[in-house]
Every structure is written in C-alpha cells, then in structure tokens.
C-alpha positions as CSV (number, residue, x, y, z in Angstrom):
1,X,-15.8,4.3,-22.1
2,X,-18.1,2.7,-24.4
3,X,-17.5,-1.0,-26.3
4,X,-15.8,0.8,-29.3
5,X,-13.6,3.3,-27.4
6,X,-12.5,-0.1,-25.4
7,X,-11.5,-2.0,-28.8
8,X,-9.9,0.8,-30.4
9,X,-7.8,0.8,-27.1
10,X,-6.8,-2.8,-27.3
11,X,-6.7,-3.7,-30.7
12,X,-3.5,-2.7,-31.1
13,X,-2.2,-4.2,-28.2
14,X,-3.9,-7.7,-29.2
15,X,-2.2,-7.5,-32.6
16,X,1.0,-6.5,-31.2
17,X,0.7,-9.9,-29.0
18,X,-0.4,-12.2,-31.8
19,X,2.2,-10.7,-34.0
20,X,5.2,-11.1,-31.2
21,X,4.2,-13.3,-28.2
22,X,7.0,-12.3,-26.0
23,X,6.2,-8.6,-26.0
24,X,3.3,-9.8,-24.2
25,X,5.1,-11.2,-21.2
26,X,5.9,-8.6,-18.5
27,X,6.8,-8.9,-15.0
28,X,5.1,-6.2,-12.2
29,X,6.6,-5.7,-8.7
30,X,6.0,-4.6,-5.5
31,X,8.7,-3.2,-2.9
32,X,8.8,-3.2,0.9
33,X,11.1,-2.0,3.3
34,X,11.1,-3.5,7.1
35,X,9.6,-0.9,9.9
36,X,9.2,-0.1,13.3
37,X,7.9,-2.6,15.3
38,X,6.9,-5.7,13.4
39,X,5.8,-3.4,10.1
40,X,6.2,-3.7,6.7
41,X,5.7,-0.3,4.3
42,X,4.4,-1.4,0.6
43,X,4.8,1.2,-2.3
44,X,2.4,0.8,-4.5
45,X,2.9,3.8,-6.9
46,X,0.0,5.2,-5.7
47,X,0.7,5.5,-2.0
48,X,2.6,4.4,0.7
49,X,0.3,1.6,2.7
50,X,2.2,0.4,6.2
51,X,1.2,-3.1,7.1
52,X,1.3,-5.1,9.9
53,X,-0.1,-8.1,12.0
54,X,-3.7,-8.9,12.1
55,X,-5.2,-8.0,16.0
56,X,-5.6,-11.6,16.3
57,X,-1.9,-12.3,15.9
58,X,-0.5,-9.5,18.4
59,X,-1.0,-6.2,16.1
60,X,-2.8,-3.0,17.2
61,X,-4.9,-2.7,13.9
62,X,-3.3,0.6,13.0
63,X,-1.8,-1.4,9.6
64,X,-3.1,-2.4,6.7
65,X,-3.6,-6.4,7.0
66,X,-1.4,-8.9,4.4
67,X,-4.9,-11.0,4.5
68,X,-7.1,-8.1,3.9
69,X,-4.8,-6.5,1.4
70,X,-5.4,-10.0,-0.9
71,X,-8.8,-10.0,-0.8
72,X,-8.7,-6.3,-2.1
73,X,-6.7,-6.9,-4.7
74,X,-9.1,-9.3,-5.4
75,X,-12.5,-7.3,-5.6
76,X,-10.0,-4.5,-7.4
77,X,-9.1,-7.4,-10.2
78,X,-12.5,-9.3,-10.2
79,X,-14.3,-5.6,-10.5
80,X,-12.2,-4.1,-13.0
81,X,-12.4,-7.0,-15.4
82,X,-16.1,-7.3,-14.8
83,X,-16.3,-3.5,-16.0
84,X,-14.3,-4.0,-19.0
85,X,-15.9,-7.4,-20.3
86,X,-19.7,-5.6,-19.7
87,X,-18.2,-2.6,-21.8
88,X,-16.8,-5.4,-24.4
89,X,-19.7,-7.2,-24.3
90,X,-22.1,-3.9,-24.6
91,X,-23.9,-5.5,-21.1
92,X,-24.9,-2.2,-19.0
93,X,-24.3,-2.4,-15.4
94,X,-26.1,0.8,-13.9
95,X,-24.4,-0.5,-10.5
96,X,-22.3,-2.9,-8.5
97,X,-21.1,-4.1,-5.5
98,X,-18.4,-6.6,-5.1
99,X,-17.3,-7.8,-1.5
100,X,-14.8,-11.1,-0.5
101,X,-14.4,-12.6,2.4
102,X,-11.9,-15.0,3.4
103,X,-11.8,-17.9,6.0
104,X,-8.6,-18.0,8.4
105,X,-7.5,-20.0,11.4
106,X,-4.9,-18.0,13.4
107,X,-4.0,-21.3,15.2
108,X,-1.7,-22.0,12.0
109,X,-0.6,-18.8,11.5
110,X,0.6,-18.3,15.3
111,X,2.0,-22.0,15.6
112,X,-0.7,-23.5,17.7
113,X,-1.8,-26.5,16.3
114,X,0.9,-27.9,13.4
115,X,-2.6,-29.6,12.1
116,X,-3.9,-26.3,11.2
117,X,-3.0,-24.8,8.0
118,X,-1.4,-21.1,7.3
119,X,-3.3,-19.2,5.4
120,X,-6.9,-18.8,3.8
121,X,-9.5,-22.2,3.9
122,X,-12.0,-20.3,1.8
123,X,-12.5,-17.3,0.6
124,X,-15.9,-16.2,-1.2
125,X,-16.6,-13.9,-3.5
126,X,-19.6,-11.6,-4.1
127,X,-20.9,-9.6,-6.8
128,X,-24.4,-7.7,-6.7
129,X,-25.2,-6.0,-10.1
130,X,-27.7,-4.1,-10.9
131,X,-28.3,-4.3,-14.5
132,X,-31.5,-4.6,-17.0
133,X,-29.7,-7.6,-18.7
134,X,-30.6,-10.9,-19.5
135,X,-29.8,-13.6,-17.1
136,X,-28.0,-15.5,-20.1
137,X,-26.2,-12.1,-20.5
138,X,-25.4,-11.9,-17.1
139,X,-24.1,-15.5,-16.6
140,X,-22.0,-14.8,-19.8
141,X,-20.3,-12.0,-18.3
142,X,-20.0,-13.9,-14.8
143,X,-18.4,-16.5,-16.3
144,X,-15.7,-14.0,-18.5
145,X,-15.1,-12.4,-15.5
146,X,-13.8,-15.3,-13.6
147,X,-12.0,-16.8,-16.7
148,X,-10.0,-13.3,-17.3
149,X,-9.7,-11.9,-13.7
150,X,-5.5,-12.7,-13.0
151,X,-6.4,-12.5,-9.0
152,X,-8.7,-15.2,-9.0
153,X,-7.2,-17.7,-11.8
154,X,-4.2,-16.8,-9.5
155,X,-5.7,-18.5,-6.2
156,X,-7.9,-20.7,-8.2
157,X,-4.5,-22.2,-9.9
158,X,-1.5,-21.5,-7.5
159,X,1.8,-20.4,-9.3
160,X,5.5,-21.4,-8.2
161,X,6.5,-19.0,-5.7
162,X,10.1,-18.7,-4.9
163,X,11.5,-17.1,-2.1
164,X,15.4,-15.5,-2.6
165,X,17.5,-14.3,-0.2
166,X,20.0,-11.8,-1.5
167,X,21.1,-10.4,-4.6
C-alpha cells in the first residue's frame, strides 16, 4: 500500500468523523472463559490463545503469559502505526524490528512484600529501522508513532478501569 492508496482508504472515514463525532466512538472486546487448572482461554477472532500463570508465579509455561501478551499487543500497535504513518508520510522503511521488554517483581504479584508493586516498573520499547531516510524524517515519524499508537498512549496515560461482577 502506497501513501495514496492509504488516504483514499481513510479519507472517508476522517470526513465521516469530522462530520459526526460520535460515529467515531466504538467500543472493541475481548472474551474469556475460565479453564482447567488456573487457565484462562482468550478469543481473539483470530484464534483461540490459552493463558496462564507466568513460571515464576507457579505455571508450567505451556500458556500464553497476561504480561507477555501486553507487551505484544504493544510491538503489534506501535508496529502497525509506525507502517501506516511511514506510508502517510511517504518515509520508506526497507525493514524493521520492534522488540519490548517489561520490568516485573513477582514479590507483588505473589503477595510477598505489600511494599512491592503489582505489575510492570518499566517497560521499554525498541524499534530498529532500516531506512534511507533523513534523521529529521525519521524522528518525525518516531515521534507520530508514539503520539498515534493507542497501546502506548494507553500505558503512557492510564484509563479508568472498572471491574463488574455480573450482568
């Protein structure tokens, strides 16, 4: 897909946005049903992925990690939108490699140490392009990248999360 092809694609989607605000708003899902063991099975629409604890909080490894699963969705977001603001911007990429990494203490997770919190302390993410652009180019499309990516405005700026039992 070249820049044109890419416009063509979304210029009627940005007008229909500008025109009616709330036809932009949508809400995605995910679904997961309770397993064998301590499991969880996702659907994504794609394929069934079974999840379960990390090896250093009691699991065997034979599941697909919560904490692993985030930080792909991550390089997925931050990889996609990098593709489609180079094609926007008519930057070529000839090739790229995008890899996170996430810092966790399982002391929180498994109730050790009250002090210690759940969850990721850092997570970092890398991008290695090869490309014949300029390096005003490139921190151009760097910087769109991280401004458009929904993953990583996501855990740069947490959203309300509410939990609901029920209905």
């Amino acid at each position: 897909m070249d820049s044109e092809e890419l416009r063509a694609q979304q210029a009627p989607l940005k007008e229909k946005y500008r025109e009616s605000p709330a036809a932009a708003l949508i809400t995605l899902h995910a679904e997961g049903a309770l397993g064998e063991g301590v499991t969880c099975s996702i659907s994504t629409g794609k394929a069934l992925i079974e999840a379960g604890l990390h090896p250093a909080t009691g699991g065997s490894g034979m599941q697909a990690c919560s904490g692993d699963m985030l930080l792909q969705a991550l390089v997925a977001c931050a990889g996609v939108t990098l593709s489609a603001v180079a094609t926007s911007l008519g930057i070529p990429i000839q090739a790229g490699h995008l890899r996170a990494e996430g810092d966790l203490d399982f002391r929180g997770t498994l109730g050790v140490s009250k002090d210690t919190p759940v969850g990721f302390q850092e997570i970092r993410l890398h991008i290695l392009l090869e490309s014949t652009a300029s390096p005003e180019k490139l921190t151009k499309l760097m910087e769109l990248t991280e401004r458009y990516c929904v993953v990583l405005q996501t855990l740069r700026n947490p959203v309300i999360v509410k939990t609901i039992i029920g209905s």
